[in-house]
ZALUM-68795 format. One record per residue: x, y, z of N, C-alpha, C in turn; residue in one letter. Coordinates in steps of 0.05 Angstrom, whole numbers, plus 5000, padded with zeros to 4 digits. Example, Ala and Ser with C-alpha at 12.3 -4.5 7.8 and 13.67 -1.06 7.14 Angstrom:
  nc1  nc2  nc3 cac1 cac2 cac3  cc1  cc2  cc3 rest
 5264 4886 5156 5246 4910 5156 5264 4934 5156    A
 5257 4955 5142 5273 4979 5143 5258 5001 5157    S
***
This chain:
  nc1  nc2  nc3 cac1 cac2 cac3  cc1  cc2  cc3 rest
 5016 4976 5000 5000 5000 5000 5017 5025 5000    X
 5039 5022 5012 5056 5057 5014 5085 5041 5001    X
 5072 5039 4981 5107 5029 4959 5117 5052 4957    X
 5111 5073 4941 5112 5102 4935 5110 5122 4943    X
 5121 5149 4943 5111 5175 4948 5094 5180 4919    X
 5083 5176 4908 5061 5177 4888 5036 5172 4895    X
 5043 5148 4925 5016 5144 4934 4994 5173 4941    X
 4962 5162 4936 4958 5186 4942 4951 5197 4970    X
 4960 5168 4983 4943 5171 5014 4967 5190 5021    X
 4992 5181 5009 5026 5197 5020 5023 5223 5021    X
 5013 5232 4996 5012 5254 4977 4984 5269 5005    X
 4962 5253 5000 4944 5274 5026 4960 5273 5053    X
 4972 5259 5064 4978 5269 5094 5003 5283 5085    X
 5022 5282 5062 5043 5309 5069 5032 5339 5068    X
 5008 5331 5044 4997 5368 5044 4979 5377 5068    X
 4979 5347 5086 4950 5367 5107 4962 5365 5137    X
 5000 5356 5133 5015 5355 5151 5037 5374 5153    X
 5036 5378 5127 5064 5396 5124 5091 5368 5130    X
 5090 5348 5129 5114 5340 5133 5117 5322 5103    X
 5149 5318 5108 5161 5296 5086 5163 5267 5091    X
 5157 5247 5076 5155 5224 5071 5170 5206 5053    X
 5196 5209 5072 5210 5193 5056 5218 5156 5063    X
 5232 5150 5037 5227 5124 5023 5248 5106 5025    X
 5246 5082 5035 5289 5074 5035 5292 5069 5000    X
 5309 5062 5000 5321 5051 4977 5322 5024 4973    X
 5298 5015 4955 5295 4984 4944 5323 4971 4955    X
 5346 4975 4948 5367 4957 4950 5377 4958 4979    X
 5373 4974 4996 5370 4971 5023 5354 4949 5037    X
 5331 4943 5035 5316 4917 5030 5306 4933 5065    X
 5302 4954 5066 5288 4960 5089 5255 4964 5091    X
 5248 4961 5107 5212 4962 5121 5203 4985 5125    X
 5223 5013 5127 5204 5032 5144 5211 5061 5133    X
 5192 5068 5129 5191 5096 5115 5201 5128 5145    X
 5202 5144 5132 5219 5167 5151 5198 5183 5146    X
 5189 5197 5171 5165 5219 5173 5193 5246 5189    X
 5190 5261 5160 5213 5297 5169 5190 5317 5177    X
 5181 5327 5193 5168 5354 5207 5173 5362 5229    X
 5152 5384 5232 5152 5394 5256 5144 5379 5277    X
 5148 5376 5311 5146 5360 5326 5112 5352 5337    X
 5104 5367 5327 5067 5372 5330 5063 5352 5311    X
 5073 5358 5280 5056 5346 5253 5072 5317 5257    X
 5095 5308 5266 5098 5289 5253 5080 5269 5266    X
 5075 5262 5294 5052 5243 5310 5028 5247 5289    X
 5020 5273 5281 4996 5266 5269 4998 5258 5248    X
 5023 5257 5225 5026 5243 5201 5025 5210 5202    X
 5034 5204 5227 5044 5181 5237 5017 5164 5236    X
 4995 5181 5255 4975 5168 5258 4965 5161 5232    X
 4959 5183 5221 4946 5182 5191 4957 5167 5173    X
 4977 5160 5169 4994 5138 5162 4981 5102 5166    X
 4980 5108 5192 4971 5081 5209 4943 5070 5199    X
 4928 5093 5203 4892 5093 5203 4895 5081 5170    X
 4911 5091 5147 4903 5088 5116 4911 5052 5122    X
 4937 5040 5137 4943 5014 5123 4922 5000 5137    X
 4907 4975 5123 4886 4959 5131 4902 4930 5135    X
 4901 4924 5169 4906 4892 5167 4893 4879 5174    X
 4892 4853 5176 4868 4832 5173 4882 4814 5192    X
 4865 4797 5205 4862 4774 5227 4847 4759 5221    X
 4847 4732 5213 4833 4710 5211 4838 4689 5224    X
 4811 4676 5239 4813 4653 5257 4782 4633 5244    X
 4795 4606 5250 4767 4589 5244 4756 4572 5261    X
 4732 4574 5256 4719 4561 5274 4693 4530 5267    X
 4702 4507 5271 4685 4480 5269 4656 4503 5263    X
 4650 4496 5238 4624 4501 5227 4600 4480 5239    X
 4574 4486 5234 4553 4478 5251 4529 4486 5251    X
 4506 4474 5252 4482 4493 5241 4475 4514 5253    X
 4479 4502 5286 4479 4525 5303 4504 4549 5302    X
 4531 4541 5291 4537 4572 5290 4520 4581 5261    X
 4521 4566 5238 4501 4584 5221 4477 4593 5227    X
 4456 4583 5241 4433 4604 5252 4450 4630 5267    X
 4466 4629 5287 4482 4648 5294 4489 4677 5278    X
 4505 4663 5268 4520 4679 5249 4496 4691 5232    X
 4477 4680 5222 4448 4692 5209 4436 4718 5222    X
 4436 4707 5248 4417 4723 5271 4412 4751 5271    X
 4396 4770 5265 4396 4806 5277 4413 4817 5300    X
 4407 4793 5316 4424 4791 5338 4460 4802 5343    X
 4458 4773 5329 4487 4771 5330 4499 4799 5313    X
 4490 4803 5285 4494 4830 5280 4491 4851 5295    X
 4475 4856 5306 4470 4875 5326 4502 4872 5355    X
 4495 4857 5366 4510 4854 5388 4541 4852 5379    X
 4549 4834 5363 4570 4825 5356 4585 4839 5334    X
 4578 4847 5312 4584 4866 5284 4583 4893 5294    X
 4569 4895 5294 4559 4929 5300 4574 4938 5332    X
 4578 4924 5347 4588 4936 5369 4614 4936 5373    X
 4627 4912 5350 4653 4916 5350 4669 4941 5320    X
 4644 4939 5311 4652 4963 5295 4653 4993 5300    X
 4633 4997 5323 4630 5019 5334 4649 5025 5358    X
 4657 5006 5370 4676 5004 5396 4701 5016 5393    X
 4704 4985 5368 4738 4984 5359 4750 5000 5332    X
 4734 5001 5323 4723 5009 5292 4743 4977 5275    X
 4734 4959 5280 4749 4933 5279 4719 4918 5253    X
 4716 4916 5229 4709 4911 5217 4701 4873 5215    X
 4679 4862 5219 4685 4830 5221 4667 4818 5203    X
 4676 4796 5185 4661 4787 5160 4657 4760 5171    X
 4648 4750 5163 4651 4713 5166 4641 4703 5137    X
 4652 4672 5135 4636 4659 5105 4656 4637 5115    X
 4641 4620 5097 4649 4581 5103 4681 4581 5081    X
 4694 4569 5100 4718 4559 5091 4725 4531 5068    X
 4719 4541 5037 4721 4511 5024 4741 4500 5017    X
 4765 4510 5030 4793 4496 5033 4788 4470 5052    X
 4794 4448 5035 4795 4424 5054 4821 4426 5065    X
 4829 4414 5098 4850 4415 5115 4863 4380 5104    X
 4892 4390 5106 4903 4361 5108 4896 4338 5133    X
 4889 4366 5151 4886 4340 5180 4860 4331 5188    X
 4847 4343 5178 4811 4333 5176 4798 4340 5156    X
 4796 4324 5131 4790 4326 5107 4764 4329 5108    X
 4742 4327 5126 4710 4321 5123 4706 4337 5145    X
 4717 4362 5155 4714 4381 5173 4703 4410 5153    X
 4689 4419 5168 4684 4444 5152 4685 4466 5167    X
 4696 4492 5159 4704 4512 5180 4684 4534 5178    X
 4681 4550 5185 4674 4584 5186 4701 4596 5187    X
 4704 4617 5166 4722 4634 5168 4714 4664 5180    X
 4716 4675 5200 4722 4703 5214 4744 4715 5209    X
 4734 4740 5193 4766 4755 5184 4758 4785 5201    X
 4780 4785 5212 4774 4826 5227 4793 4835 5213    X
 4780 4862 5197 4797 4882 5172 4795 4906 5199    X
 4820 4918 5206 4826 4946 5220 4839 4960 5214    X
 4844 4981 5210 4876 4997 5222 4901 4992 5231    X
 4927 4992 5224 4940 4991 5237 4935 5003 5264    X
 4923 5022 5271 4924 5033 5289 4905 5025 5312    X
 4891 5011 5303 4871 4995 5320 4879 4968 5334    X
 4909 4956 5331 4916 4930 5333 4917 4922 5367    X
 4920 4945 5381 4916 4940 5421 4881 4928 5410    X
 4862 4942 5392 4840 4930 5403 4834 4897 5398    X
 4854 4887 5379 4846 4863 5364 4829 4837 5389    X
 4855 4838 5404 4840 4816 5423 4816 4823 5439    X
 4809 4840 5448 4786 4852 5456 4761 4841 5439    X
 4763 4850 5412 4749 4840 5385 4744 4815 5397    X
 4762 4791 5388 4760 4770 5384 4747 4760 5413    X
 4761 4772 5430 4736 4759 5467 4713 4769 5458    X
 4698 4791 5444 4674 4788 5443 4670 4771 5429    X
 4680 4764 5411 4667 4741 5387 4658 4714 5401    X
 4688 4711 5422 4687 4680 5432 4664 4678 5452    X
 4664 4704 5464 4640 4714 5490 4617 4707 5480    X
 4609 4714 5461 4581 4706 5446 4576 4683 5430    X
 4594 4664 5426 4584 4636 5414 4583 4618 5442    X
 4610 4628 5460 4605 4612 5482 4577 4621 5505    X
 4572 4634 5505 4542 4639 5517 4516 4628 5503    X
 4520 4624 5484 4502 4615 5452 4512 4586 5456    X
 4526 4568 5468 4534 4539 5469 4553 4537 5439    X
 4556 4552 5425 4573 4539 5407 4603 4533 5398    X
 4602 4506 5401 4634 4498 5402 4659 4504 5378    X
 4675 4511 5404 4697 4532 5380 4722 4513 5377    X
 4713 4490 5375 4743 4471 5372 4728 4443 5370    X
 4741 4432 5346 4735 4402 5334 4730 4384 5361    X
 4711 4368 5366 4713 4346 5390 4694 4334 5368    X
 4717 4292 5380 4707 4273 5371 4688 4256 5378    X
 4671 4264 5405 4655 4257 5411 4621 4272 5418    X
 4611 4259 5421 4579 4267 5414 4570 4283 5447    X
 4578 4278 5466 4580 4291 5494 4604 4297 5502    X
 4613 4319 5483 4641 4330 5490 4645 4350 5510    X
 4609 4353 5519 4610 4381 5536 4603 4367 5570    X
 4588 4348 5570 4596 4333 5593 4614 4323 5610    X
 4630 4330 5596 4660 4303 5598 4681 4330 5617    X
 4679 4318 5639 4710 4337 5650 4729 4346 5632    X
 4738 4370 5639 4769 4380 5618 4783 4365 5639    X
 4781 4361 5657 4807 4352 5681 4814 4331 5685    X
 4816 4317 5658 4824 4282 5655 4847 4275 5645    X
 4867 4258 5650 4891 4246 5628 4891 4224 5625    X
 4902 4217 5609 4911 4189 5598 4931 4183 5598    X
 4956 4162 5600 4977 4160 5597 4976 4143 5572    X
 4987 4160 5549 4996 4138 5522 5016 4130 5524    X
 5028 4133 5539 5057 4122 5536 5064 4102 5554    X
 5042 4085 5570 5055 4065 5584 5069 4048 5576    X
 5062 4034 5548 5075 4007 5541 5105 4020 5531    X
 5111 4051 5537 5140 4062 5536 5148 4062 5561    X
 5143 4051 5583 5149 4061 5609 5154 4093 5619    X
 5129 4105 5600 5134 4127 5601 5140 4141 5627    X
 5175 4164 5627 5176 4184 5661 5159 4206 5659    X
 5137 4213 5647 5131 4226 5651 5096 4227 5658    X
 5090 4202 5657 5072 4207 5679 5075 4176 5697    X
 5065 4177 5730 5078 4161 5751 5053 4133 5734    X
 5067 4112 5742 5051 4091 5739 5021 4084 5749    X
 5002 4080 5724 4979 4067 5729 4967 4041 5724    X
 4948 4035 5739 4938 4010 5742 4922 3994 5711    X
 4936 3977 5697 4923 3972 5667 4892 3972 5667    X
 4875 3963 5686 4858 3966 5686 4838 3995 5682    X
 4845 4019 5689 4832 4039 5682 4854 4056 5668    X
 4873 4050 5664 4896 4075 5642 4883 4104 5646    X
 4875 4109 5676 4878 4133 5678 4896 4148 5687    X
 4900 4176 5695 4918 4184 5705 4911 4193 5734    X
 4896 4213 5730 4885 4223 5746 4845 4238 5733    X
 4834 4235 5757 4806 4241 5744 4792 4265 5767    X
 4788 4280 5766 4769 4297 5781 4745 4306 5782    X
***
């Protein structure tokens, strides 16, 4: 987006900054452009700089009918879209993922992309806890499980795979239940 001083976003913040915007030299193979002004204009060139580049965040989530009614909802627009747009000014799209995964070929995802600002990037995670805040209040599960009562089931269980290794890292259990510990 800011290859150039031709750009025109370059071109509006030097004329409404008064400062200069300069460029490394391709063969330098550097990242970062030089803001020359007065000590007032350059923070605000800086910003304005920030606010023009748009970056994106994408995370996926085990698709489901229930997150599709979700994701459908007035609701969820309302609460979830609109409040993180107005908050953060954090932009959030979703649509089904038809890239099949090497590691679960018959999985199907939801893709969530947040388009912001550079300058918005402290708000990103904020963003995304509302997102997770509202499917998890809504029951909807945000990670593949292979079983049909995956929400019943204690998180606070282990297994030892590794006995027939004499595995040291977890203390010996009884063959009969190959548990580890259960709470």
């Amino acid at each position: 987006m800011l290859k150039n001083r031709s750009n025109k976003i370059i071109q509006n913040v030097e004329q409404s900054t008064n400062c200069v915007i300069r460029f490394p030299n391709n063969a330098l193979n550097k990242d970062y452009i030089t803001v020359i002004g007065s000590e007032i204009q350059v923070p605000r060139a800086i910003n304005m700089i920030m606010k023009s580049i748009i970056d994106e965040y994408k995370f996926r989530i085990v698709s489901s009918k229930a997150l599709d009614n979700i994701i459908e909802s007035k609701e969820y627009k309302f609460w979830v879209v609109e409040y993180i747009r107005k908050k953060y000014c954090i932009e959030v799209t979703s649509f089904p993922n038809n890239v099949n995964t090497n590691v679960y070929p018959n999985v199907k995802y939801h893709v969530f992309r947040l388009s912001f600002p550079k300058s918005q990037l402290s708000y990103l995670d904020l963003a995304i806890n509302v997102i997770f805040r509202y499917f998890m209040q809504h029951r909807i599960p945000l990670h593949l499980s292979f079983k049909e009562d995956a929400r019943q089931v204690s998180r606070l269980k282990a297994y030892d795979s590794f006995s027939h290794f004499n595995s040291m890292l977890f203390p010996p259990v009884s063959a009969s239940t190959g548990k580890f510990w259960e709470i």
